[in-house]
C-alpha positions in Angstrom: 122.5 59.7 -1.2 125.9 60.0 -0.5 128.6 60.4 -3.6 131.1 57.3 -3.2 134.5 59.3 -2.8 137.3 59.0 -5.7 140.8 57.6 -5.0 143.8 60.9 -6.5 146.1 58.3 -6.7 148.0 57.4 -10.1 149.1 53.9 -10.8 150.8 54.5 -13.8 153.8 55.1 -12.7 154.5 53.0 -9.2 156.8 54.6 -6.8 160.5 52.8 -6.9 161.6 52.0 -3.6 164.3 54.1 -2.0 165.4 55.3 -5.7 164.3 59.2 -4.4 167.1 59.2 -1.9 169.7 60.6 -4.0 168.5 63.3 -6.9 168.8 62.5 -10.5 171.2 64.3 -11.4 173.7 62.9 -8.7 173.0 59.5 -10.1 173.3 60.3 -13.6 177.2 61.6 -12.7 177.7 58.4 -10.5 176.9 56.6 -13.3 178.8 58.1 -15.9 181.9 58.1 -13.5 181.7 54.3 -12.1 183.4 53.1 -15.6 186.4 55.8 -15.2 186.6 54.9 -11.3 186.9 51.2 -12.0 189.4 51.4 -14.4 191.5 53.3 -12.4 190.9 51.2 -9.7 191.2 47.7 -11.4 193.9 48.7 -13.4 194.5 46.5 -16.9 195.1 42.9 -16.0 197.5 40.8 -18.1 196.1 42.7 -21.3 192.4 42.0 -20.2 189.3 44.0 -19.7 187.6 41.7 -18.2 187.8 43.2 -14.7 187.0 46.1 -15.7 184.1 45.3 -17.5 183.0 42.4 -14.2 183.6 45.7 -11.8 180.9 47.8 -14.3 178.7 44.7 -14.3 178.3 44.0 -11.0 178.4 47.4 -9.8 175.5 48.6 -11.5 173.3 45.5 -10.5 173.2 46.2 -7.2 172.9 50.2 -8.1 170.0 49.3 -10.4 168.2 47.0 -8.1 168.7 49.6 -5.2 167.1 52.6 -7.2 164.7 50.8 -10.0 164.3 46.7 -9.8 164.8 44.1 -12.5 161.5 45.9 -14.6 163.0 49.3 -14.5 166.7 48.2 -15.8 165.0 46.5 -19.1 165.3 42.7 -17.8 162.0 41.9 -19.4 161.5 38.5 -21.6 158.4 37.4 -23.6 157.3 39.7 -26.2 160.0 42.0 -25.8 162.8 39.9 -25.7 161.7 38.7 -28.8 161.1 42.1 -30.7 164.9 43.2 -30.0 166.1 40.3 -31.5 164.6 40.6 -34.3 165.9 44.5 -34.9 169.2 43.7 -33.7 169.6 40.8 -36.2 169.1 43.0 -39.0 172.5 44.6 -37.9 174.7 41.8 -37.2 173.9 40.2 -40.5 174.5 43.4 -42.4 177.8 43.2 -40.7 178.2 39.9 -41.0 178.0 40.4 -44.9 180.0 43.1 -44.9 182.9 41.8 -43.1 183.0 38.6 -45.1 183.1 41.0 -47.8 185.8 43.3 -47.5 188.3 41.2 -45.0 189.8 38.5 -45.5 189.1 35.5 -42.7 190.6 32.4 -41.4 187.8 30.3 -40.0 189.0 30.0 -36.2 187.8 27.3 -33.7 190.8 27.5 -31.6 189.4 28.7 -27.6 186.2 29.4 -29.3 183.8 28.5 -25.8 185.9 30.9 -23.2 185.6 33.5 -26.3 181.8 33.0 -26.0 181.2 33.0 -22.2 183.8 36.0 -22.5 181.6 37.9 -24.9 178.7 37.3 -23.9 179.2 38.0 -19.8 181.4 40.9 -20.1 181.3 42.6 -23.3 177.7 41.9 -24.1 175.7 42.0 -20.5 177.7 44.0 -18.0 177.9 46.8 -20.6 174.5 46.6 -21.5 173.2 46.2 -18.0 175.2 49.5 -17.1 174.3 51.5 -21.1 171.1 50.3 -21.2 169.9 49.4 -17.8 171.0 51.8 -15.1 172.3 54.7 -17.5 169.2 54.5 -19.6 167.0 54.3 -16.7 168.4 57.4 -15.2 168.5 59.5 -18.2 164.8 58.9 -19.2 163.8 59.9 -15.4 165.7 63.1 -16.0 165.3 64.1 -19.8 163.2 61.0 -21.7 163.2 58.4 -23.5 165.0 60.0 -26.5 167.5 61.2 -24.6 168.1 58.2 -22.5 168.1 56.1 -26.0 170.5 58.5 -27.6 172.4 59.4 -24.3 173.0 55.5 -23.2 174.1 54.4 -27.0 176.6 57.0 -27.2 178.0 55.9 -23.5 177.9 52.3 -24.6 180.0 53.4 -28.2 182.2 54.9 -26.2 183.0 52.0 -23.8 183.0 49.8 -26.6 185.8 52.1 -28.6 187.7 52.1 -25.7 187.7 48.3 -23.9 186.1 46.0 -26.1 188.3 43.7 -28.0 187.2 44.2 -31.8 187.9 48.0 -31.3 191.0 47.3 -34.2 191.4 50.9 -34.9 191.6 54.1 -33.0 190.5 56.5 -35.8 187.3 58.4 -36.1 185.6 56.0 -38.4 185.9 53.3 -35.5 184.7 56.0 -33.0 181.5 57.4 -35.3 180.9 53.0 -36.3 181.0 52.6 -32.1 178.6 55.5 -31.5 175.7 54.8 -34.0 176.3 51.2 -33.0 175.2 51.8 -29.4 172.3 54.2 -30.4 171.3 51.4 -32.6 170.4 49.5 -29.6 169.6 52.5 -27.3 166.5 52.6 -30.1 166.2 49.0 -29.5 165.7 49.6 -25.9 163.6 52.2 -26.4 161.0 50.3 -28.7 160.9 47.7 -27.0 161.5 48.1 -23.3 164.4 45.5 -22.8 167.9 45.4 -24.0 168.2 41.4 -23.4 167.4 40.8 -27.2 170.1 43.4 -28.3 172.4 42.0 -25.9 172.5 38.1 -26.9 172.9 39.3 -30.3 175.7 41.6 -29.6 177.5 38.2 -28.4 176.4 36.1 -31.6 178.0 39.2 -33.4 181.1 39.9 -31.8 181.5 35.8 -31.5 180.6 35.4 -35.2 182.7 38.1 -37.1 185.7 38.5 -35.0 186.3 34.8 -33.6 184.6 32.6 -35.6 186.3 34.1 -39.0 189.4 35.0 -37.3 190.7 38.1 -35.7 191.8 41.3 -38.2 194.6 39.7 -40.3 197.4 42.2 -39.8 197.8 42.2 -43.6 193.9 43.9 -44.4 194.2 46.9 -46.1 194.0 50.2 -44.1 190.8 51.1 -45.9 188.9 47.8 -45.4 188.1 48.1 -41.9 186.4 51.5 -42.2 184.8 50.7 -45.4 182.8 47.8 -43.1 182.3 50.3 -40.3 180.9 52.8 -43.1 178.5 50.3 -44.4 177.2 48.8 -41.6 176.7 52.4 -39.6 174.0 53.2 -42.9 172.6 49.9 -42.2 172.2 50.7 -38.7 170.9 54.3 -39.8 168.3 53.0 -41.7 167.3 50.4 -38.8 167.2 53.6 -36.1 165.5 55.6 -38.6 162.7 53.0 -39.2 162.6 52.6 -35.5 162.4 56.5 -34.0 159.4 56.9 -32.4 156.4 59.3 -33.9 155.0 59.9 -30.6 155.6 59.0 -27.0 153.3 56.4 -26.6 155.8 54.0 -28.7 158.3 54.6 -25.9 159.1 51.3 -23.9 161.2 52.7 -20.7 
């Protein structure tokens, strides 16, 4: 009787097409750069980002589909779609509060649908889909899904700090508030293995506190604006902290 022979191969972890071309570490710096490169390529238009933030969009789609697919950036619905809105609402309604709070605000309905679609296609997906998609992708192939969580919310605070339009101040309150913002949903992503939750409630958010109530009134008082930013960071400290994973096996990438 002969002994039926075994198959050695893993399906685990299916092999990405043509994603082995080019070494990790080479796309890790191609990603990191492609922001930088755009901007100095695209320039500032009329006062907006939005080219900048189309060219970062579109640019890593096609990278992402070429090294991982639509599975392997974090485009996943169902289940998981669900679970990061859910975390990511505890956030925007913390800062929601917050803001209402401490600012005062002019309820604002003037251009309020091109501020949506703005928010939502540039500030919210193309940044996400390059933070949270390509960027974390590459990171957790390199160094994990910690690092990538960590690695891709700092790159996405910084972004943020630097092009988004409710980046009022240019301190290091706004800067720390930007970073623990993106790790925040880098956790997100991490738990739950898609960043399409965190990224339609980035655009309820942005659209909610800084349109909806009015831009920063130029009269707020210098300390107002970094007293939100402190207490929504703990809020999102408490979220990330509830959310780190105990063991590897909670890790979505």
């Amino acid at each position: 009787m002969t002994k039926k022979s075994t198959n050695n191969k893993t399906t685990s972890q299916p092999e990405l097409p043509l994603r082995t071309a080019l070494p990790v570490t080479n796309r890790i710096l191609l990603t990191l750069l492609l922001p930088f490169l755009l901007t100095l390529v695209l320039g500032n238009n009329a006062g907006s980002n939005a080219p900048i933030l189309g060219g970062i969009g579109v640019a890593s789609w096609f990278l992402g589909l070429f090294w991982y697919g639509l599975p392997g950036l974090g485009l996943r619905g169902g289940r998981p779609l669900f679970a990061g809105i859910g975390f990511a609402t505890l956030g925007w309604l913390a800062f929601l509060l917050f803001r209402s709070s401490f600012i005062y605000f002019n309820l604002n309905a003037t251009d309020s649908g091109r501020s949506f679609i703005y928010l939502l296609l540039f500030e919210a997906f193309a940044v996400q889909l390059w933070a949270f998609g390509l960027l974390f992708r590459t990171l957790a192939e390199w160094r994990g899904g910690l690092t990538a969580a960590v690695g891709s919310g700092i790159a996405f605070g910084a972004v943020a700090f630097i092009l988004f339009q409710e980046a009022y101040a240019s301190d290091l309150p706004s800067l720390i508030y930007f970073m623990v913002w993106g790790i925040f949903y880098g956790i997100i992503r991490l738990r739950t293995g898609s960043f399409l939750g965190a990224m339609l409630v980035q655009t309820l958010h942005s659209f909610t506190v800084w349109v909806a109530l009015g831009s920063l009134p130029v009269l707020t008082p210098s300390d107002s604006l970094a007293t939100v930013y402190l207490l929504a960071g703990l809020v999102y400290l408490v979220v990330i902290w509830r959310l780190w994973p105990k063991e590897e096996a909670d890790y979505r990438i």
